[in-house]
C-alpha positions as CSV (number, residue, x, y, z in Angstrom):
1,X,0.0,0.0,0.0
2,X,1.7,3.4,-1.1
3,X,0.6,6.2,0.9
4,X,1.2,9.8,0.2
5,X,0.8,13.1,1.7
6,X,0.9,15.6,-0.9
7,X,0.4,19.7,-0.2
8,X,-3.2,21.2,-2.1
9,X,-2.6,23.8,-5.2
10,X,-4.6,26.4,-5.7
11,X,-6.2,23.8,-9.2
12,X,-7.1,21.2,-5.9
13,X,-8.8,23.8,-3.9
14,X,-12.6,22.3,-4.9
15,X,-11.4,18.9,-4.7
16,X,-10.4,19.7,-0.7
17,X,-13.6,21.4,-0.6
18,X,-15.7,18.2,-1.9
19,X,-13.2,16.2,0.7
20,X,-14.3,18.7,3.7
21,X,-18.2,18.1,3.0
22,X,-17.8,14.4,4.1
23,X,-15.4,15.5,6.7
24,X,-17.7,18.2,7.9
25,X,-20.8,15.3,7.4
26,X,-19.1,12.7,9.7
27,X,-18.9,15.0,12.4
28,X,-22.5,16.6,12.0
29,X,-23.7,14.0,14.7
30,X,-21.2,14.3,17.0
31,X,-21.4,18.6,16.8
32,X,-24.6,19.1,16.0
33,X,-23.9,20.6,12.6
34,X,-26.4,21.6,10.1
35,X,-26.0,22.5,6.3
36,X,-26.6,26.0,5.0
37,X,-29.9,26.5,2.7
38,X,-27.7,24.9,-0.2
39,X,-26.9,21.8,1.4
40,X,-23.6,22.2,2.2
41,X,-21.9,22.3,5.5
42,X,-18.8,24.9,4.1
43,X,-15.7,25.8,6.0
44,X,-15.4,29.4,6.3
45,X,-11.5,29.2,6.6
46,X,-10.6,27.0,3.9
47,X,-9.4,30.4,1.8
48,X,-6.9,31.3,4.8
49,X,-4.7,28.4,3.3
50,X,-3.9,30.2,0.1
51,X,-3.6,33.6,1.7
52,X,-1.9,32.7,5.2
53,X,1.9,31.7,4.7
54,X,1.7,29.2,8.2
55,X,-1.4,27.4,7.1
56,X,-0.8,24.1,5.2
57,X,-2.9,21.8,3.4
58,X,-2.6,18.3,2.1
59,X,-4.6,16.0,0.5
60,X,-4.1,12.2,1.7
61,X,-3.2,9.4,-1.3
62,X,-3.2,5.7,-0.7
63,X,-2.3,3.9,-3.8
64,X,-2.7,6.7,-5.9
65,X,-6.8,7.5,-5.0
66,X,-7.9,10.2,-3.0
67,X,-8.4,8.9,0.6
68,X,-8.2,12.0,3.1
69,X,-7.0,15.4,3.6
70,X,-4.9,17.1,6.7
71,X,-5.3,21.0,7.6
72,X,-1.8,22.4,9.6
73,X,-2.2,25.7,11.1
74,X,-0.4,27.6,13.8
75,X,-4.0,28.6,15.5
76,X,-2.7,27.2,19.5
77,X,-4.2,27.6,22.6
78,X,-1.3,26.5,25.3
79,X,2.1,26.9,23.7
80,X,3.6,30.5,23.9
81,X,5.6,29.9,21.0
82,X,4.5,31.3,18.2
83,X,5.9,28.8,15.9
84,X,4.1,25.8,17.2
85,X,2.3,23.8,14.9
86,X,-1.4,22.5,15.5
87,X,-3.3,19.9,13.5
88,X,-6.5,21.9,12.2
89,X,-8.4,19.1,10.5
90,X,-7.6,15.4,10.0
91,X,-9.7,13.3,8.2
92,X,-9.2,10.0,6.3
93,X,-12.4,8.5,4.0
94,X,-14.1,5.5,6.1
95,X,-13.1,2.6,3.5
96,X,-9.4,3.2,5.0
97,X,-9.9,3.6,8.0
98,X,-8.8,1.1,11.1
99,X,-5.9,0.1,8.0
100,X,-2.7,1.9,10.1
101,X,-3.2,5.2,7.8
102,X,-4.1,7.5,9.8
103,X,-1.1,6.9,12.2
104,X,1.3,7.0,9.0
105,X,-0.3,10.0,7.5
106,X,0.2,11.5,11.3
107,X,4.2,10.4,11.4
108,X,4.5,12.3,7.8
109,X,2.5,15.5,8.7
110,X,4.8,15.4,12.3
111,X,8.0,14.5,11.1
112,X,7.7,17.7,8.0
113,X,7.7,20.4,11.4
114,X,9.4,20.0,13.6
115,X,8.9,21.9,16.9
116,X,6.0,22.4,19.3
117,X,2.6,20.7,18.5
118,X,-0.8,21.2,19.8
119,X,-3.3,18.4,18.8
120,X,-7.1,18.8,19.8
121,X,-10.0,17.1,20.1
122,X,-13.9,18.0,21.0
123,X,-14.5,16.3,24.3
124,X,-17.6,14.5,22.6
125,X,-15.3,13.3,19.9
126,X,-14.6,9.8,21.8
127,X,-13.1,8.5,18.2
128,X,-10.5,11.2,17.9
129,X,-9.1,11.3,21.5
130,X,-8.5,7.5,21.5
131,X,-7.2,7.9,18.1
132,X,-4.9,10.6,18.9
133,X,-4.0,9.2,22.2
134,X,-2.6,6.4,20.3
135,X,-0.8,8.0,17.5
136,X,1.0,10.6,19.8
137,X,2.0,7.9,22.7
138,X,3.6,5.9,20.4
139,X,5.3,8.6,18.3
140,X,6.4,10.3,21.4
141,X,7.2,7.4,23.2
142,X,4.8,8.7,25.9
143,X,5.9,12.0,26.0
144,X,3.6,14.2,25.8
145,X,1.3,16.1,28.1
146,X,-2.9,16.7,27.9
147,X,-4.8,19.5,29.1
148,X,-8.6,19.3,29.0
149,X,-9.6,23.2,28.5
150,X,-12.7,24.0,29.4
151,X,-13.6,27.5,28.1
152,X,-14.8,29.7,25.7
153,X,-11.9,29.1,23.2
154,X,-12.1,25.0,23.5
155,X,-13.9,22.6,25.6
156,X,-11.8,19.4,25.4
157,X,-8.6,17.8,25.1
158,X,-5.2,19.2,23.8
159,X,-2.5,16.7,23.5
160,X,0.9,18.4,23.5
161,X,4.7,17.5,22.9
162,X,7.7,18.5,21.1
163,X,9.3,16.2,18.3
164,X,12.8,18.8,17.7
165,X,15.0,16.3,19.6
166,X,13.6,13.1,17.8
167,X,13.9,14.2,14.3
168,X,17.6,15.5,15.3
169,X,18.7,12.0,15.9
């Protein structure tokens, strides 16, 4: 299985957009989402990744088909450092899910900054923090802290750790 993480151009923008609608529909029962009066859930800061120079985008390949999408920003709530990285949006396509993907797709996206990372989850997201909780123990090697922030900026987990030293050696 050949599985690539590949940065969005500007000519992939609609096909991240089509990507985000399923994203955006598999967590309508967990948030509580509705669709606009056109039937489409949208994701007002989808533009920000062409215009803002520490916002990244990548589209998820396994054996050459589309399979998922990951949105990097620098949008923290813990870290001081302005430089630390945050996973915006991670989503891979059920039909590859539960297949190791997600965890190599995570390595990838973590191993290209290296730094200060922020990972969050919505504390009624019970798929995501187990997920994550796996991913970043064992990249980490169990070090990593979690905050559960309750306030009017979050309400849920943040994972946190710092990969410099690892990717030095």
């Amino acid at each position: 299985m050949k599985i690539e993480v590949v940065k969005v151009t500007q000519q992939q923008k609609s096909v991240l957009c089509n990507l985000m609608e399923l994203y955006q529909y598999d967590l309508s029962e967990i948030e509580a989402k509705d669709v606009d009066a056109s039937g489409l859930f949208g994701y007002r800061y989808l533009d920000y990744y062409w215009t803002e120079p520490e916002r990244h985008s990548f589209l998820v390949k396994v054996d050459e088909k589309l399979a998922g999408f990951v949105l990097v920003n620098q949008h923290i709530y813990l870290h001081q450092d302005n430089h630390a990285m945050s996973i915006a949006e991670f989503f891979i396509l059920r039909r590859y899910r539960s297949q190791g993907i997600g965890e190599q797709v995570a390595t990838q996206i973590f191993d290209q900054f290296p730094g200060s990372w922020e990972v969050r989850q919505t504390a009624f997201n019970l798929g995501a923090q187990a997920f994550w909780s796996k991913v970043i123990n064992q990249y980490t090697n169990g070090a990593f802290d979690e905050v559960f922030l309750n306030d009017d900026r979050w309400h849920g987990p943040i994972k946190t750790f710092d990969n410099s030293e690892k990717l030095l050696t």
